[in-house]
BAGU-72075 format. One line per field, with one value per residue: residue number from 0; residue in one letter; z, x, y of N, C-alpha, C, O, CB in turn. Coordinates in steps of 0.2 Angstrom, whole numbers, plus 2048, in hexadecimal, padded with zeros to 3 digits. Each point is the difference from the previous one (the first is absolute). Glycine has a CB too. Layout:
BEGIN
k <- c(NUM_...) .
r <- c(a_...) .
n.z <- c(Z_...) .
n.x <- c(X_...) .
n.y <- c(Y_...) .
ca.z <- c(Z_...) .
ca.x <- c(X_...) .
ca.y <- c(Y_...) .
c.z <- c(Z_...) .
c.x <- c(X_...) .
c.y <- c(Y_...) .
o.z <- c(Z_...) .
o.x <- c(X_...) .
o.y <- c(Y_...) .
cb.z <- c(Z_...) .
cb.x <- c(X_...) .
cb.y <- c(Y_...) .
This chain:
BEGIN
k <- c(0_1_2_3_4_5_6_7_8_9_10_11_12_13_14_15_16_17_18_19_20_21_22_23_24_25_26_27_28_29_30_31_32_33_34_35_36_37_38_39_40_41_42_43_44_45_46_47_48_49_50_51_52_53_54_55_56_57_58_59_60_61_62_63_64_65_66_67_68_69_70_71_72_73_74_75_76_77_78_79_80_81_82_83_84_85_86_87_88_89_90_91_92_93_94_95_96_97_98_99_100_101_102_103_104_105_106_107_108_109_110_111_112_113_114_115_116_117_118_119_120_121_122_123_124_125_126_127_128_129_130_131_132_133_134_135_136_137_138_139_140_141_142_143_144_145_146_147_148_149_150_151_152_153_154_155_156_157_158_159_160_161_162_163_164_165_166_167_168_169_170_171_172_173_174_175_176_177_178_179_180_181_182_183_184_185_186_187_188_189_190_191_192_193_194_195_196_197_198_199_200_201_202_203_204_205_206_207_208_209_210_211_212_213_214_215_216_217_218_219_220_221_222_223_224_225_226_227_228_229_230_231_232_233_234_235_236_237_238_239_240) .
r <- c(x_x_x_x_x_x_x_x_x_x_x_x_x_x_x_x_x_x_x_x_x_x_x_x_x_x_x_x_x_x_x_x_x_x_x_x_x_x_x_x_x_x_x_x_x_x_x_x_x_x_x_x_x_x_x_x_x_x_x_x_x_x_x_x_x_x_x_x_x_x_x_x_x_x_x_x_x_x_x_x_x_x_x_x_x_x_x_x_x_x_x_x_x_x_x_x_x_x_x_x_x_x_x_x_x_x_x_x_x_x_x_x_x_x_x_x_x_x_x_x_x_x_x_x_x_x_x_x_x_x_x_x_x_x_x_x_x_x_x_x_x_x_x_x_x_x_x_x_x_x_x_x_x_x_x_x_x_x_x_x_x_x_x_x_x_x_x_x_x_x_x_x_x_x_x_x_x_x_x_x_x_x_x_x_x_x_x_x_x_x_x_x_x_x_x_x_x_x_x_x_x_x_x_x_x_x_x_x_x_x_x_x_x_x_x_x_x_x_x_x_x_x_x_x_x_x_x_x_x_x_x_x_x_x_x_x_x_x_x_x_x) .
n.z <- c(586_7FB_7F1_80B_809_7F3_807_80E_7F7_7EF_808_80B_7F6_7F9_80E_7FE_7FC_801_806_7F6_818_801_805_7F2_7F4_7F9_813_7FB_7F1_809_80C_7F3_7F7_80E_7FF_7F5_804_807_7F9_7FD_810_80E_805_80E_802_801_7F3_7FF_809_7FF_7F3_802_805_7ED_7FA_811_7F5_7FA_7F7_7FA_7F8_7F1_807_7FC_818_804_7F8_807_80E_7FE_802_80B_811_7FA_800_811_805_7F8_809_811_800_7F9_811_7ED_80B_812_7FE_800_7EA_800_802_7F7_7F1_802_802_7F3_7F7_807_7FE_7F6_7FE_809_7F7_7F5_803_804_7F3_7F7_7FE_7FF_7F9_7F3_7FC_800_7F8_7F5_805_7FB_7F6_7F8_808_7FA_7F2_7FB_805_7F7_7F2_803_809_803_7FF_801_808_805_800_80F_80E_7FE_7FF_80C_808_7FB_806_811_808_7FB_808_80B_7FD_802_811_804_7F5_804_811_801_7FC_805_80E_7FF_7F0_7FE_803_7F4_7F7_804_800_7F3_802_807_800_804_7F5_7FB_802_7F4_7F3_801_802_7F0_7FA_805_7FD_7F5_804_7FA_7F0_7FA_80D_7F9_7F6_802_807_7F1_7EF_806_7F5_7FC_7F5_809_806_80D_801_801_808_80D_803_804_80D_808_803_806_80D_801_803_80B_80C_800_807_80D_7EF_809_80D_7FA_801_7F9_7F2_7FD_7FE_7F3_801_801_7FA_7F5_7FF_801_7F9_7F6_7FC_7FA_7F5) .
n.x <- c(460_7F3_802_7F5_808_804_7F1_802_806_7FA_7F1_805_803_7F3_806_812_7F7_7F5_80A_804_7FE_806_801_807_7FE_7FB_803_7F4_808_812_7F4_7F9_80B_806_7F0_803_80D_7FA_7FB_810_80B_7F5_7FC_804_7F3_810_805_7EE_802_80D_7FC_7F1_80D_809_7F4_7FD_810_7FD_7F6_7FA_7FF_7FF_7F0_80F_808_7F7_803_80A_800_7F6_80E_80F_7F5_7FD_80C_7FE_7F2_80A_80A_7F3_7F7_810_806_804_800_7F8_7F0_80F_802_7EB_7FF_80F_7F6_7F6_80C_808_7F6_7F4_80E_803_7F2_800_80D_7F6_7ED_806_80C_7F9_7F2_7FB_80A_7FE_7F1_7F4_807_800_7F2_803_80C_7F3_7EF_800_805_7EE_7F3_802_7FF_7F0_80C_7F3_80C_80E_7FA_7FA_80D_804_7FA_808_80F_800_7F9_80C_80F_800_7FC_809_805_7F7_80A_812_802_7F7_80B_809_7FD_801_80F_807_7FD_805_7FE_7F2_805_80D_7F3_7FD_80D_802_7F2_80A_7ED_804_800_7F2_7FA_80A_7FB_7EF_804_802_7F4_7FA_808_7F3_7F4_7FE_806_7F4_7F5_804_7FE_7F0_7FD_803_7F1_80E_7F9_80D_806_7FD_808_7F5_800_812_801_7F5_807_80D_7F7_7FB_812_804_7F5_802_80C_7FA_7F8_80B_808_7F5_804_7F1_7F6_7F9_7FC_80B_800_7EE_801_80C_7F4_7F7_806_803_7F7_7F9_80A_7FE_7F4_801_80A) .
n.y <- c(A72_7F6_805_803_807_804_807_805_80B_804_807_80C_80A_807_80A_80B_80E_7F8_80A_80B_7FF_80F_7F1_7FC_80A_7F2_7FB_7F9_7F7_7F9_7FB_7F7_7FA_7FB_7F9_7F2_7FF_801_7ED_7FB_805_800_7F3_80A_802_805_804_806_807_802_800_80E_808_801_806_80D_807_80B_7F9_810_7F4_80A_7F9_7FA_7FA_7FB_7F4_801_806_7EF_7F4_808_801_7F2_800_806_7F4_7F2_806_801_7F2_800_80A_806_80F_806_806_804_7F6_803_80C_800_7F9_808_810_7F9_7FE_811_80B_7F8_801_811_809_7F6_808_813_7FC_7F3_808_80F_805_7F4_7F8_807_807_7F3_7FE_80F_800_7ED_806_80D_7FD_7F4_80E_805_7F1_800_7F3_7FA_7F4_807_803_7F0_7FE_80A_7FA_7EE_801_80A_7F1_7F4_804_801_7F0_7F8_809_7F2_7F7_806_809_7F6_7F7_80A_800_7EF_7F7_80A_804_80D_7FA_80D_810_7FC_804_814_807_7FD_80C_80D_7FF_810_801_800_80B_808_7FD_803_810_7FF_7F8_807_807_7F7_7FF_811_804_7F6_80F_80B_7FA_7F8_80C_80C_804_809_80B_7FB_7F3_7F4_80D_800_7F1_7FF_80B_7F4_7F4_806_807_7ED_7FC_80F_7FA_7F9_809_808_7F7_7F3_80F_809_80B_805_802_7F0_814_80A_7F0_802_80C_7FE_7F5_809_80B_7F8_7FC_812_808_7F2_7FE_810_805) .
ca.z <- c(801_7FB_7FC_802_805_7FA_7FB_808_804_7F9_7FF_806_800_7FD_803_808_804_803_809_800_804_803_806_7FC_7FB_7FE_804_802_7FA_7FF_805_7FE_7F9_803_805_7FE_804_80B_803_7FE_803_805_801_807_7FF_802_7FB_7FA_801_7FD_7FB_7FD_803_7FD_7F9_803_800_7F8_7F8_7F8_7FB_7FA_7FD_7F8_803_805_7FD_801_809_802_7FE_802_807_802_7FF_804_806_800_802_804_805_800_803_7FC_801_806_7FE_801_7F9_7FC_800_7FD_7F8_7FD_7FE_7FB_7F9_7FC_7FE_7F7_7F8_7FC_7FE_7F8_7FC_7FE_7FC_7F9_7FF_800_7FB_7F9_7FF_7FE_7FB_7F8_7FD_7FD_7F9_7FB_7FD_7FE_7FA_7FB_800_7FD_7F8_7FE_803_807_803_805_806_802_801_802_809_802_801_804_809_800_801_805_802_7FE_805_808_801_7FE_807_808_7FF_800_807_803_7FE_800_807_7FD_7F9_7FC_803_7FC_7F9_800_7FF_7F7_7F9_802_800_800_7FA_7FC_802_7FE_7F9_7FE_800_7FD_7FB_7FF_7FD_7FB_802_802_7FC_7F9_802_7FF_7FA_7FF_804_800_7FB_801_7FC_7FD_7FC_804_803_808_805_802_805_806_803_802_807_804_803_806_808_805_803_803_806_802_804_804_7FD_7FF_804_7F9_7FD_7FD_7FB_7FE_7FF_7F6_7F9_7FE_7FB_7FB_7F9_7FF_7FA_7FC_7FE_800_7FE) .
ca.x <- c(7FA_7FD_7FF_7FB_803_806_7FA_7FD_805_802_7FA_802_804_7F8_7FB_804_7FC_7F7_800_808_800_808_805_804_800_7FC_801_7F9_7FE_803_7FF_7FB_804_806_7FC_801_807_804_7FB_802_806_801_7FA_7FE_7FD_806_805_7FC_800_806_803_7FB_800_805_7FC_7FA_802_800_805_7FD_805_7FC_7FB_7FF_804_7FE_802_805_803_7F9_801_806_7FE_801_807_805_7FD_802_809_800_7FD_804_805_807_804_7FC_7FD_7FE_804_7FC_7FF_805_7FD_7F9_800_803_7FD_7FB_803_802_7F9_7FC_804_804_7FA_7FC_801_800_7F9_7FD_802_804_7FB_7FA_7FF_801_7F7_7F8_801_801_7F9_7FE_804_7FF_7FA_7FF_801_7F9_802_7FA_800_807_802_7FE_805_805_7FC_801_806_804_7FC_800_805_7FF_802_805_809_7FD_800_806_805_7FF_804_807_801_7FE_806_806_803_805_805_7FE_801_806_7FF_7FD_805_804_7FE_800_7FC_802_804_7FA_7FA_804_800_7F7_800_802_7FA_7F9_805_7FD_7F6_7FD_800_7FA_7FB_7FD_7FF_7FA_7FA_800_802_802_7FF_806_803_801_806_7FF_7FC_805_806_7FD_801_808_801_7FC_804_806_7FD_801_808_802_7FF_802_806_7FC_804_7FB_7FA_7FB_7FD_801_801_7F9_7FC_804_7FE_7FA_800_802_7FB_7FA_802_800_7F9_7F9_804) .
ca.y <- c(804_7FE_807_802_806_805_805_804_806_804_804_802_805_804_802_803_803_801_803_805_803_806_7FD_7FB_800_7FB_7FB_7FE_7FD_7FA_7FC_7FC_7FB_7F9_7FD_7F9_7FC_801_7FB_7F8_7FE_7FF_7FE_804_807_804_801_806_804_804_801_805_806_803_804_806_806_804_7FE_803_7FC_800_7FB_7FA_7FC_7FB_7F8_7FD_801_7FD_7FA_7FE_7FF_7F9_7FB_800_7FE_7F9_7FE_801_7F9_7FB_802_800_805_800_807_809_804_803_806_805_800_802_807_801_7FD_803_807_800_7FD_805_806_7FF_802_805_803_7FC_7FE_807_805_7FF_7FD_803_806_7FD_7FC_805_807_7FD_800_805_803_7FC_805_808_7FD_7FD_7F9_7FD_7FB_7FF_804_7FA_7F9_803_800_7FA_7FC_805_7FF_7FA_801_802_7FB_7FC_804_7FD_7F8_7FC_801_7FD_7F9_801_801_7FC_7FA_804_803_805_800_801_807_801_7FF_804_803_800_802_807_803_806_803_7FD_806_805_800_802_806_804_7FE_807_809_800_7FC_806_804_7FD_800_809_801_7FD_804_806_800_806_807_804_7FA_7FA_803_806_7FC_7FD_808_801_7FA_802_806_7FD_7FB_807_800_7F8_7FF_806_7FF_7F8_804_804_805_805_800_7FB_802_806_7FD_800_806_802_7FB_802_808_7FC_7FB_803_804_7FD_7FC_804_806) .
c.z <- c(7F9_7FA_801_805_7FD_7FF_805_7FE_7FB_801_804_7FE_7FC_806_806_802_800_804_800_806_802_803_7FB_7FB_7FB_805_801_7F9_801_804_7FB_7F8_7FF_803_7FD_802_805_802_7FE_804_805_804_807_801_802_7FB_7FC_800_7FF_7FB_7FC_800_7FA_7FC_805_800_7FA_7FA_7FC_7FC_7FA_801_7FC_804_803_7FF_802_805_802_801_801_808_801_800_807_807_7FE_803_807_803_7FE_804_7FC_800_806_800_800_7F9_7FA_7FD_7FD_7F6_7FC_801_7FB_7FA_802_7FF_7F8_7FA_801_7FE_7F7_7FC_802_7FA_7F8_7FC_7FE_7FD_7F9_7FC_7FC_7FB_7F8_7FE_7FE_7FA_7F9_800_7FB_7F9_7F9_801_7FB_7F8_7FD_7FF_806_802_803_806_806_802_806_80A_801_800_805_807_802_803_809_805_7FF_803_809_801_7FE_805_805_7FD_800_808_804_7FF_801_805_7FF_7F8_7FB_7FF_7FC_7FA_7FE_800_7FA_7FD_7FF_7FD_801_7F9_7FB_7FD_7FE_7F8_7FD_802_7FA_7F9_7FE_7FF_7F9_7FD_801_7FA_7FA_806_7FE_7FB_7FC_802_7FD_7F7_800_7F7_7FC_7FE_806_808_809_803_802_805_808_805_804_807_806_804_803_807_805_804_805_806_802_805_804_7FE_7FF_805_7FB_7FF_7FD_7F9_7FC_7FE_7F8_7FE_7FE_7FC_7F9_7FC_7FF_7FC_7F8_7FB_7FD_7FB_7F9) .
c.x <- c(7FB_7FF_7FA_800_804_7FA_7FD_805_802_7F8_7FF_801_7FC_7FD_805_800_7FA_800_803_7FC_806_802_805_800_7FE_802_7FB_7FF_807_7FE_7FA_802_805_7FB_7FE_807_800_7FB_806_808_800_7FE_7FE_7FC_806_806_7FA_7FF_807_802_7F7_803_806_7FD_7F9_803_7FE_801_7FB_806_7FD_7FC_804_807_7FF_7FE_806_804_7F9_804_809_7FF_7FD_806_804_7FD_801_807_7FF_7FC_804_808_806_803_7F8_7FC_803_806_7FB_7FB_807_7FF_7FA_801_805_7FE_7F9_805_803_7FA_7FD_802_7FF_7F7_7FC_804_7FE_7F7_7F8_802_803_7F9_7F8_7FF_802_7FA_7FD_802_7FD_7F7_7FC_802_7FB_7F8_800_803_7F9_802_7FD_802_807_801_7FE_807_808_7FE_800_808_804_7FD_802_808_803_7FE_805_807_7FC_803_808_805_7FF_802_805_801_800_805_806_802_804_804_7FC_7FF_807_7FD_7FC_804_805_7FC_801_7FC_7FF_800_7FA_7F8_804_801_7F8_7FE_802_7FC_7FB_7FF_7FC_7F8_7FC_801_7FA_7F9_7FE_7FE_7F9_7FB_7FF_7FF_803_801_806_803_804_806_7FF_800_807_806_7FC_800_806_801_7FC_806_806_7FB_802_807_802_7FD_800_805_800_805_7FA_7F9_7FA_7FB_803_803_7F7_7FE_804_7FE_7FA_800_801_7FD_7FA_802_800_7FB_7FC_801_801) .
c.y <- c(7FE_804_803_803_803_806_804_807_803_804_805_807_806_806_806_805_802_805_802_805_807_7FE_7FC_7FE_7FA_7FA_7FA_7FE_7FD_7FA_7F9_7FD_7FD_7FB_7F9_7FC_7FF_7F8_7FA_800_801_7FD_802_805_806_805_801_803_804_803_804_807_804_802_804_807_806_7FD_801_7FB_801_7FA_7FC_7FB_7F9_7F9_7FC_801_7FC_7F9_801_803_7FA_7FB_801_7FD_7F7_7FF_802_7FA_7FD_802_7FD_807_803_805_806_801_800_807_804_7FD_802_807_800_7FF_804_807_800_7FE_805_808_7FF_801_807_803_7FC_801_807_806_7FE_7FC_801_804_7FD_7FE_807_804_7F9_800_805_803_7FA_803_804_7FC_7FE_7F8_7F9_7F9_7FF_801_7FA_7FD_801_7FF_7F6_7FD_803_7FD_7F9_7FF_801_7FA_7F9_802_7FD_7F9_7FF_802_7FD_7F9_801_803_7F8_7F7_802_804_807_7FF_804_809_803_802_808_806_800_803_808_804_809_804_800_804_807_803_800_807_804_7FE_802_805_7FD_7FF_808_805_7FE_802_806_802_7FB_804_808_803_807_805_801_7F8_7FB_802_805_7FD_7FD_805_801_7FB_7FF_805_7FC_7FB_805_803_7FD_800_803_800_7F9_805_808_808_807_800_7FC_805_808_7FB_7FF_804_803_7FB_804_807_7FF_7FF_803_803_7FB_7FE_806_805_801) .
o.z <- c(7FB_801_7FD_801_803_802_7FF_7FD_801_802_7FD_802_802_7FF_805_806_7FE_800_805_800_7FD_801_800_7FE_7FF_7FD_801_801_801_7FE_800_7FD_7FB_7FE_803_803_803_804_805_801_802_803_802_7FB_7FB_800_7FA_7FB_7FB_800_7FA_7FB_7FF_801_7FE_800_7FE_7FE_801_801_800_802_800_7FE_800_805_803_7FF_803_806_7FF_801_805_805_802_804_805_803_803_805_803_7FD_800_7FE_801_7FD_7FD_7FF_7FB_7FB_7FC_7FB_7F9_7FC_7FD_7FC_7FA_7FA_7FB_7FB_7FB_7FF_7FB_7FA_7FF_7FD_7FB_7FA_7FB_7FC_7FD_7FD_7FB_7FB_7FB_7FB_7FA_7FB_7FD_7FB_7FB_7FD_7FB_7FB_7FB_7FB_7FA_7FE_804_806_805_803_805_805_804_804_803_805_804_805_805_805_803_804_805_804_803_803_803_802_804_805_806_803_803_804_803_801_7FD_7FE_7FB_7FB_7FE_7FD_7FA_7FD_7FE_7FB_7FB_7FD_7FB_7FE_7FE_7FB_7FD_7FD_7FC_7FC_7FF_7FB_7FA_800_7FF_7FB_7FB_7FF_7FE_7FC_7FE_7FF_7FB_7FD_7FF_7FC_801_7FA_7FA_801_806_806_804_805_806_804_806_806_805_805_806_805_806_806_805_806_804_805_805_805_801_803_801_801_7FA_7FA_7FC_7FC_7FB_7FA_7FB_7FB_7FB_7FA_7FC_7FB_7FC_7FB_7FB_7FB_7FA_7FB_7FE) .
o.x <- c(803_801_801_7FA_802_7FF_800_7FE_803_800_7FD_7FD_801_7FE_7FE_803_7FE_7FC_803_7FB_806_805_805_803_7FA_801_802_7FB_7FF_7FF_801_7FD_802_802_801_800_801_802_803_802_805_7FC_7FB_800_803_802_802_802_800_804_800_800_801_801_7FA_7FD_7FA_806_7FA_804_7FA_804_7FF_802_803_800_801_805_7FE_801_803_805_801_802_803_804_800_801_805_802_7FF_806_804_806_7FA_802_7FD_803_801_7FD_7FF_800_800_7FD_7FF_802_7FD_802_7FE_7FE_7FE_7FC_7FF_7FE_7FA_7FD_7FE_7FE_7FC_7FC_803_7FC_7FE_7FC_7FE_7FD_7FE_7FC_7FB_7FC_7FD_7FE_7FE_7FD_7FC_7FC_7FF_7FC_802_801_802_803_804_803_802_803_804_801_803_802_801_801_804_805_801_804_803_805_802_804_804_801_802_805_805_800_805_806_7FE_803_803_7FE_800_802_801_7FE_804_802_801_801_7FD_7FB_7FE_7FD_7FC_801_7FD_7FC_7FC_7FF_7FE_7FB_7FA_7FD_7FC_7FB_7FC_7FB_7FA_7FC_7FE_7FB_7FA_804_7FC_801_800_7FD_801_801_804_803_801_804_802_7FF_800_803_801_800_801_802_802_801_803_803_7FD_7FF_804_803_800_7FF_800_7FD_7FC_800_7FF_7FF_7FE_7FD_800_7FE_7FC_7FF_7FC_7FD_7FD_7FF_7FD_7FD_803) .
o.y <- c(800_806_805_802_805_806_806_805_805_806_804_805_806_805_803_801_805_805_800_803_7FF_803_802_7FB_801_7FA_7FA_7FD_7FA_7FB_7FA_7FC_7FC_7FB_7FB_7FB_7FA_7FC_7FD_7FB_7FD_804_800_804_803_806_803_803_805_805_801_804_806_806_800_805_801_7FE_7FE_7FC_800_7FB_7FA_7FA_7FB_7FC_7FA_7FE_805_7FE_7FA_803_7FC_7FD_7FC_7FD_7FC_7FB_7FF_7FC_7FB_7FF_7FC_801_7FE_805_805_806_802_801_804_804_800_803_805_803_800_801_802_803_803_804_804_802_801_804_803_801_801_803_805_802_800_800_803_801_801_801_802_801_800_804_802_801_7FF_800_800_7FC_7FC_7FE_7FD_7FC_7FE_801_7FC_7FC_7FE_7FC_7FC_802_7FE_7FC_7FC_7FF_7FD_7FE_7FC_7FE_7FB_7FC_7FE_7FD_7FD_7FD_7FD_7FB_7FC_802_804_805_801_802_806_805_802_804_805_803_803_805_803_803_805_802_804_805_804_801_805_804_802_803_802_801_802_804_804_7FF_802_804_802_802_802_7FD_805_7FE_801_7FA_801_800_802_802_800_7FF_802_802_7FE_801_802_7FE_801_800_802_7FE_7FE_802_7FE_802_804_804_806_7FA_802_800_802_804_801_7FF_800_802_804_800_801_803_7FD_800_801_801_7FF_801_805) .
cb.z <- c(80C_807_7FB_7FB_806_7F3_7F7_80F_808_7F4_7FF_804_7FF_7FA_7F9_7F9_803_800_800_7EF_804_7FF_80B_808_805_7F6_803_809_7F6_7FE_80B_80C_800_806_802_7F5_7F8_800_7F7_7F1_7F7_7FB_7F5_807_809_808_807_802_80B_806_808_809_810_801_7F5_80A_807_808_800_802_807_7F6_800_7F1_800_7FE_7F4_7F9_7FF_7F1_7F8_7F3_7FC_7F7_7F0_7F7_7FF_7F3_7F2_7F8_800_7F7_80D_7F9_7EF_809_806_812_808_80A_80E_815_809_806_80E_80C_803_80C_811_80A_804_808_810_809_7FF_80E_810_80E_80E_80C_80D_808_80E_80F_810_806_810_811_809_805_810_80F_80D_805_80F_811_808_7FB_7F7_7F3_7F5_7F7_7F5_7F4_7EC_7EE_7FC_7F7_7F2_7F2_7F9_7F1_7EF_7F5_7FD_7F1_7F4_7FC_7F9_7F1_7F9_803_7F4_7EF_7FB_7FA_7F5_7F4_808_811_808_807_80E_809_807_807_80C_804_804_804_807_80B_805_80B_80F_80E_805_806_80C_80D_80A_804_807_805_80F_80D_806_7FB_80A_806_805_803_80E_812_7F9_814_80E_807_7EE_7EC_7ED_7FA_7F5_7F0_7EB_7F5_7F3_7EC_7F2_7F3_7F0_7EC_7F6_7F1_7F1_7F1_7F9_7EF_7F4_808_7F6_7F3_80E_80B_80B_80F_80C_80B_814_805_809_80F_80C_80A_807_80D_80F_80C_810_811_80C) .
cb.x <- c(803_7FB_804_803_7FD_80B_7FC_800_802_80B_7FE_807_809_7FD_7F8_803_809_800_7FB_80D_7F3_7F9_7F1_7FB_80D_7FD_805_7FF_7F7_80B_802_7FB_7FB_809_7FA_7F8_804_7FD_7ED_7F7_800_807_807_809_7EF_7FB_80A_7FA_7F8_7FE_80C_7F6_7FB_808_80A_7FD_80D_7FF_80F_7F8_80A_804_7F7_7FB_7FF_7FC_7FA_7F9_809_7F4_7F1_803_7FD_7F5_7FE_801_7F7_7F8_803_801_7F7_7F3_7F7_7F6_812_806_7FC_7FB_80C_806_7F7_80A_806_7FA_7FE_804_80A_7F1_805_80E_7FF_7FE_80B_810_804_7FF_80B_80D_80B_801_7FE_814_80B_802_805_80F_7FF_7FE_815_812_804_801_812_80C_804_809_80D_7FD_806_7F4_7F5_7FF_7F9_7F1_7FA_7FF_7F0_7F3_7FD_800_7F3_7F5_7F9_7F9_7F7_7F6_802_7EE_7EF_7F9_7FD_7F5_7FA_7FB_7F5_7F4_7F5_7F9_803_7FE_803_7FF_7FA_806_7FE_7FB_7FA_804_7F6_80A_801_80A_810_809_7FE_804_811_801_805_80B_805_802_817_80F_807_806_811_80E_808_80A_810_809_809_805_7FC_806_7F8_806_802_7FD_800_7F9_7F2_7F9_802_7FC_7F8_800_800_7F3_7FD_804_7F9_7F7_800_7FE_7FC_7FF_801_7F8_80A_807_804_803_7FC_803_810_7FF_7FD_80E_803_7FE_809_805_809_7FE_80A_808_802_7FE_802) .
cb.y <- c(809_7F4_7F7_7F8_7F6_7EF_7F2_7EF_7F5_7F0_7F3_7F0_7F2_7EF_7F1_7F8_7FD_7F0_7FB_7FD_7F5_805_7FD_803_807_80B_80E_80B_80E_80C_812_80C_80A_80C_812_80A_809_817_808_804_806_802_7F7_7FA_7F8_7F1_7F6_7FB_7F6_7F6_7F2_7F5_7F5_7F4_7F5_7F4_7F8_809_7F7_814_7F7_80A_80E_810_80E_80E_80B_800_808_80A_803_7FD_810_804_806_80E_810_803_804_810_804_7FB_805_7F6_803_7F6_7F7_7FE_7F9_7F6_7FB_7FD_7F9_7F2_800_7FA_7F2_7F8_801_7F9_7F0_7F3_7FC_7F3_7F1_7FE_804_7F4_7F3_7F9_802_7FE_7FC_7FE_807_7FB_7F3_801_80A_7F8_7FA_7FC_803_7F3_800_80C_7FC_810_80D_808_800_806_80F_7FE_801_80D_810_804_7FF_80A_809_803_809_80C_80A_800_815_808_801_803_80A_80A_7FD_806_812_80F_800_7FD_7EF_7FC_7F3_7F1_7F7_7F3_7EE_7F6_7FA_7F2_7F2_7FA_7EF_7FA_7F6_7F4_7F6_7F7_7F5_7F3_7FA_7FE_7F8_7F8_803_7FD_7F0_7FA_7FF_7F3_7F7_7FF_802_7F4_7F6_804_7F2_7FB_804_814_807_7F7_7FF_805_7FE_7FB_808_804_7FE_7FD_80C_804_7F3_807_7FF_7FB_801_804_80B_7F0_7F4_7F2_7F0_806_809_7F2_7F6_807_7FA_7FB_803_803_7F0_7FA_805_7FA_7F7_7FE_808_7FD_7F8_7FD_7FA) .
């Protein structure tokens, strides 16, 4: 396939939910960011069609994936106009590989990642780190396509081996461990943002009863709002009193 139908169907992916619908969720944007391929591999009208109608189902998925389920659905529609393996083990691989990618980028990307970018932003803000912060937002973006560009190649050459390779890094986990990052990110936030009154030690004893909360209602020992409302009493007595 030429590289100027590669870029087509990579650039595409920017847009995959223009048409986010409740029938098909972003079906209507992958459709339209295979459709350059489908062109270059089928030249029948009939088998275009066909091979349109497979991506009109359901499929969500993290945005920063879609690169790279975009460029390895290509790869699988090349092995199909080259009757090397057959349509109906496309669909059982593409629900498999979007669900999972889109588990690993809500947890990796949306709940660990982002929240690391902004807290580091917001924290070089409030210091009066202006141009850092800048430098910080561009490379972090620049970064961000290059990660684009470098999966839908990898989908797109590498196929399933490249999904093995996606599974060693055990991203999950990873995401699990940057969480605990912005625990620390958010605590330096507080203490930049808040000038508090009493010694550091209260703020710290207060921060400790904010994390026993958390604990207590993760393991539903206690109700979040009757734990909220004792907090609140507490730190108002505390602060004012």
């Amino acid at each position: 396939m030429k590289l100027a139908i590669l870029l087509r169907c990579f650039f595409r992916t920017y847009f995959i939910g223009a048409n986010f619908n409740t029938k098909g969720l972003q079906n209507i944007g992958l459709s339209y960011a295979m459709d350059p391929g489908l062109k270059a591999l089928y030249a029948e009208p009939e088998e275009l069609r066909q091979a349109r109608e497979r991506y009109l189902g359901i499929y969500n998925c993290h945005p920063y994936w879609t690169p790279l389920l975009v460029g390895y659905f290509l790869f699988l529609e090349l092995k199909i106009s080259r009757k090397i393996i057959s349509e109906t083990s496309l669909e059982k691989v593409k629900k498999t590989a979007t669900y999972t990618l889109s588990a690993i980028g809500d947890s990796f990307f949306s709940g660990s990642f982002l929240v690391f970018w902004s807290l580091v932003l917001v924290l070089l803000l409030l210091t009066g780190l202006k141009q850092v912060a800048l430098l910080w937002f561009i490379v972090c973006f620049v970064l961000l396509q290059l990660f684009k560009i470098y999966i839908f190649w990898q989908g797109w050459t590498k196929g399933l081996t490249f999904f093995q390779r996606l599974k060693q890094m055990n991203l999950i986990n990873w995401g699990q461990r940057l969480k605990y990052v912005n625990a620390g990110l958010l605590f330096l936030i507080w203490v930049t943002v808040f000038p508090f009154p009493k010694p550091a030690l209260h703020f710290a004893l207060a921060s400790c009863a904010l994390g026993l909360a958390i604990w207590l209602v993760w393991y539903r020992l206690f109700a979040r709002e009757f734990l909220l409302l004792v907090y609140g009493v507490i730190l108002f007595g505390w602060f004012w009193l």
